[in-house]
N, CA, C and O of each residue as an XYZ file, in Angstrom:
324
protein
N     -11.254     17.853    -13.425
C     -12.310     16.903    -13.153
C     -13.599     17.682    -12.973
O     -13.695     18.496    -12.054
N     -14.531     17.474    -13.768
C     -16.005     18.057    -13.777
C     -16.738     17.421    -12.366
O     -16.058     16.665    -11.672
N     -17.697     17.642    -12.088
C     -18.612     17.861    -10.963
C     -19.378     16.834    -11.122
O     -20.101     16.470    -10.195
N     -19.362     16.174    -12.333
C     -20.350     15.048    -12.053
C     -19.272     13.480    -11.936
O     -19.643     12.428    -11.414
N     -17.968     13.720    -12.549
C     -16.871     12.504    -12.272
C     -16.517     12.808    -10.638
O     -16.141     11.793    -10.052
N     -16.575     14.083     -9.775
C     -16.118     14.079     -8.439
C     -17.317     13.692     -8.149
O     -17.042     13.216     -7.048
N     -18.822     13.455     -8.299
C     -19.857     12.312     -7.670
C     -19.178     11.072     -7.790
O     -18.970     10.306     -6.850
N     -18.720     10.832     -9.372
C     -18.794      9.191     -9.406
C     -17.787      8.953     -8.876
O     -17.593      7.758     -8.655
N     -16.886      9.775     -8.508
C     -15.530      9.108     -7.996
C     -15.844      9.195     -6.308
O     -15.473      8.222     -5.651
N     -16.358     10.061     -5.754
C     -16.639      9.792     -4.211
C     -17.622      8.315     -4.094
O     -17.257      7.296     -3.507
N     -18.994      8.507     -4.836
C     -19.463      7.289     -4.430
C     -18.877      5.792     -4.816
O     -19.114      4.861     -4.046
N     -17.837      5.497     -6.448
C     -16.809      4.772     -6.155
C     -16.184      4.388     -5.000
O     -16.279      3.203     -4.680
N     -15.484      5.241     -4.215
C     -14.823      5.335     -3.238
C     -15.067      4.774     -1.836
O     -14.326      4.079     -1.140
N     -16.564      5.355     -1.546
C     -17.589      4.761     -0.783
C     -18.049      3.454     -0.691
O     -18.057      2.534      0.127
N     -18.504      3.743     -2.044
C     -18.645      1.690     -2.367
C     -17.776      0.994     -2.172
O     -18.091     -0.092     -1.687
N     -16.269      1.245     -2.441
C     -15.772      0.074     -2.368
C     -14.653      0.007     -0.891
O     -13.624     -0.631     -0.667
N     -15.640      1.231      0.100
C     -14.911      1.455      1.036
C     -13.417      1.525      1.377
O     -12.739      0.948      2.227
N     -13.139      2.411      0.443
C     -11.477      3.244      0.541
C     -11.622      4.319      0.891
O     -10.626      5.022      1.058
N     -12.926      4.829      1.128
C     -13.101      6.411      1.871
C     -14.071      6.098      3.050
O     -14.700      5.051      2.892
N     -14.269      6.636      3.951
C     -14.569      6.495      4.961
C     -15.045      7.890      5.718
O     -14.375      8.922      5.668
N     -15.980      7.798      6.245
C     -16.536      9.064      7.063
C     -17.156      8.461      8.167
O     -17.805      7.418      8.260
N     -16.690      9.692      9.349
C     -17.291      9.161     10.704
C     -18.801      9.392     10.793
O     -19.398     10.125     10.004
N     -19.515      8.583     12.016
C     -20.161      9.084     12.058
C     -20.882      9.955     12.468
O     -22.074     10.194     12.271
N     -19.735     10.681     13.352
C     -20.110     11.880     13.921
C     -20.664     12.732     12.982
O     -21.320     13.648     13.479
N     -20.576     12.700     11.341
C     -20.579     14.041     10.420
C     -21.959     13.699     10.235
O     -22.149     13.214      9.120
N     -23.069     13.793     11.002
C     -24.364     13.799     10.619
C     -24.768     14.719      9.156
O     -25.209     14.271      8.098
N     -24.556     15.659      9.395
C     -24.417     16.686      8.210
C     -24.027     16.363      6.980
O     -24.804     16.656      6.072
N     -23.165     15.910      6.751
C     -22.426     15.135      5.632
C     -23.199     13.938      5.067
O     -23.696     13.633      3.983
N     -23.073     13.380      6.323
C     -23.984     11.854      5.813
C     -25.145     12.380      5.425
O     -25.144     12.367      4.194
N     -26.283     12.905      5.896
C     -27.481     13.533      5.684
C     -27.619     14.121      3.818
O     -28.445     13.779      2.971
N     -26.793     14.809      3.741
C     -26.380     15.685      2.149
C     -25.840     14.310      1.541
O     -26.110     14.203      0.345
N     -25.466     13.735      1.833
C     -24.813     12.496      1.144
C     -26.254     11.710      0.858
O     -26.801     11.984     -0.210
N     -26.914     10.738      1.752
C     -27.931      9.890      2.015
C     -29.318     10.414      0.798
O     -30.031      9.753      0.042
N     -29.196     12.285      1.175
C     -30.844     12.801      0.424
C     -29.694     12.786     -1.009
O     -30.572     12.314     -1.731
N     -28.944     12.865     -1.607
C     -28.488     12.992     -2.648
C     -28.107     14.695     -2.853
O     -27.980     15.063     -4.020
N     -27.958     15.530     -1.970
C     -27.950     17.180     -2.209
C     -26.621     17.545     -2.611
O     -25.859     18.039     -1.781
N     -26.285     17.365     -3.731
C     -25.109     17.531     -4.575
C     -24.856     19.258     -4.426
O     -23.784     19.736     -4.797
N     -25.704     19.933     -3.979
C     -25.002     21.562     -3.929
C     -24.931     21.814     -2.726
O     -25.108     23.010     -2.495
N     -24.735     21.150     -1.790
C     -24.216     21.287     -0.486
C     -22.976     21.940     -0.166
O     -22.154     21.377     -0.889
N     -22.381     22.814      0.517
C     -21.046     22.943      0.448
C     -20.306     22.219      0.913
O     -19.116     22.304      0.610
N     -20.921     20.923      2.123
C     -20.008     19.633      2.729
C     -19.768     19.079      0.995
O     -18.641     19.032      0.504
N     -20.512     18.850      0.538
C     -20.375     17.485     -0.903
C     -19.599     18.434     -1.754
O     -18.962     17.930     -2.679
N     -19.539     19.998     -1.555
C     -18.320     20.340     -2.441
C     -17.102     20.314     -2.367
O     -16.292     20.244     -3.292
N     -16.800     20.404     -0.536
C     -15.593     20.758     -0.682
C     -14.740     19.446     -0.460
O     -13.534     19.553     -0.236
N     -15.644     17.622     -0.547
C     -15.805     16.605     -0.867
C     -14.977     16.684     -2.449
O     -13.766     16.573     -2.640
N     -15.866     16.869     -3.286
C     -15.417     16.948     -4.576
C     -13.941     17.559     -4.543
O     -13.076     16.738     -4.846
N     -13.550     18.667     -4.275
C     -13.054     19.266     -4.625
C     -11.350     18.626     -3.941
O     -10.336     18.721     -4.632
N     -11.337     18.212     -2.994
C     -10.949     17.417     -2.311
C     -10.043     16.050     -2.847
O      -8.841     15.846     -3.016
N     -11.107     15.354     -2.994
C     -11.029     14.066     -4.240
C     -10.185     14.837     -5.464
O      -9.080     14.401     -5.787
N     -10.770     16.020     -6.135
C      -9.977     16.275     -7.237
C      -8.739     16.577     -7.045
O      -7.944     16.449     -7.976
N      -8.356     17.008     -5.887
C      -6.856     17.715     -5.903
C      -6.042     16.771     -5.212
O      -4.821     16.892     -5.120
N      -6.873     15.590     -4.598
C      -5.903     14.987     -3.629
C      -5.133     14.057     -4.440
O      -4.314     13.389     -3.810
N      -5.214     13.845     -5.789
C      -4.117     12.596     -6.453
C      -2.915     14.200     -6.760
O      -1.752     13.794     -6.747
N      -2.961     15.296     -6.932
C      -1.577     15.954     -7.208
C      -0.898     16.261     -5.485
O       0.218     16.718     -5.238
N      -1.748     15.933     -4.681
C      -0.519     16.188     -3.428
C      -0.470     14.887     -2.761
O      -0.259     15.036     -1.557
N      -0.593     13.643     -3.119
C      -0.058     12.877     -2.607
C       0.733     11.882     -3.357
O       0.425     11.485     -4.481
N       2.010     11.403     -2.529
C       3.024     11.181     -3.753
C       3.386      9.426     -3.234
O       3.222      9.361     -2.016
N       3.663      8.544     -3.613
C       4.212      7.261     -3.761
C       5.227      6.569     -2.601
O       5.143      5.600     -1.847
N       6.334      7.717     -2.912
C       7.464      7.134     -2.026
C       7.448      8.497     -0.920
O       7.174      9.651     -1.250
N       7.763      8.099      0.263
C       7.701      9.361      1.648
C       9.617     10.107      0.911
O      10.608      9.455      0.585
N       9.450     11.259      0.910
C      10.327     11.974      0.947
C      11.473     12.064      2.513
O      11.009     12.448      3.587
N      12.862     11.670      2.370
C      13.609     11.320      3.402
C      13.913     13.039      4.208
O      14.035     14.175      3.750
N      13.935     12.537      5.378
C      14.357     14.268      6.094
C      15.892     13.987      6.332
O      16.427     12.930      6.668
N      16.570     15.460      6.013
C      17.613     15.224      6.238
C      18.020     16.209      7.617
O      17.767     17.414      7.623
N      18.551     15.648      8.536
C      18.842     17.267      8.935
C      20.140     17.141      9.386
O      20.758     16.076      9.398
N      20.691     18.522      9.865
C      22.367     19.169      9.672
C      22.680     18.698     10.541
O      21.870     18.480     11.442
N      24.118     18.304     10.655
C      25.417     17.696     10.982
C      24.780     16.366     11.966
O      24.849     16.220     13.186
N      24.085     15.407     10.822
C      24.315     14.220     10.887
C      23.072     13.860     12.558
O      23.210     12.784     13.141
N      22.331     14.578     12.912
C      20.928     14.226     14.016
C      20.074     13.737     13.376
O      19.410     14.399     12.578
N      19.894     12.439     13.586
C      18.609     11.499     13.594
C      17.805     11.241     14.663
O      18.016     10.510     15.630
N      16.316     12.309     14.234
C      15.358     12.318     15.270
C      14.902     10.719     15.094
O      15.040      9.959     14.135
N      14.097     10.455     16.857
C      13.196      9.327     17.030
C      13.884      8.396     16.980
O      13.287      7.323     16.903
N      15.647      8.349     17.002
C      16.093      6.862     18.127
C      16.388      6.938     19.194
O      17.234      7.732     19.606
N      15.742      6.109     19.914
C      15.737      6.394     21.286
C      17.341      5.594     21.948
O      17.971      4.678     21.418
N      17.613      6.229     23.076
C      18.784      5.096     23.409
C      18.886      5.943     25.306
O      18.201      6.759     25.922
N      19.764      5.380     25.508
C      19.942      5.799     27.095
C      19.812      6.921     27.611
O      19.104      7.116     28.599
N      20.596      7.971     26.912
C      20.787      9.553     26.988
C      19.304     10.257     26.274
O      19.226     11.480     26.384
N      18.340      9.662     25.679
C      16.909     10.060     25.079
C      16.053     10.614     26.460
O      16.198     10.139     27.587
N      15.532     11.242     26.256
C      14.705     12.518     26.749
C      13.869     11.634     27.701
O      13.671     11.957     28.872
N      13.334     10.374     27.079
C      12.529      9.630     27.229
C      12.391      8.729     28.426
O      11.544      8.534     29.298
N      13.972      8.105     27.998
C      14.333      6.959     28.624
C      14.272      6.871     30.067
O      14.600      5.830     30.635
């Protein structure tokens, strides 16, 4: 993905509010708002956007673990209870 589709795809994103930034990131927003596309916040933005459709995947991958312990049900004998 070239540098000018990671603009159109962040401000896409923006627009149709599926991305979201706090507003604590004055900085960000600021480089965002003046348009300063060589910022290193708006790069590592881009860069971001570009890589994030190969690490995120569809279905959650199941954990398995050895001889049959299933974390996070709680019951009488739980740590918790």
């Amino acid at each position: 993905m070239g540098e000018e589709a990671g603009v159109y795809h962040l401000r896409q994103l923006l627009g149709v509010q599926k991305l979201k930034v706090f507003s604590a990131m004055n900085d960000f927003l600021l480089d965002y708002r003046t348009g300063n596309e060589s910022s290193p916040l708006m790069h590592c933005c881009f860069v971001l956007l570009a890589s994030a459709s190969r690490c995120m995947c569809t279905k959650p991958i199941p954990v398995r673990f050895p001889n049959g312990f299933r974390a996070g049900y709680g019951g009488e004998r739980e740590w918790m209870a």
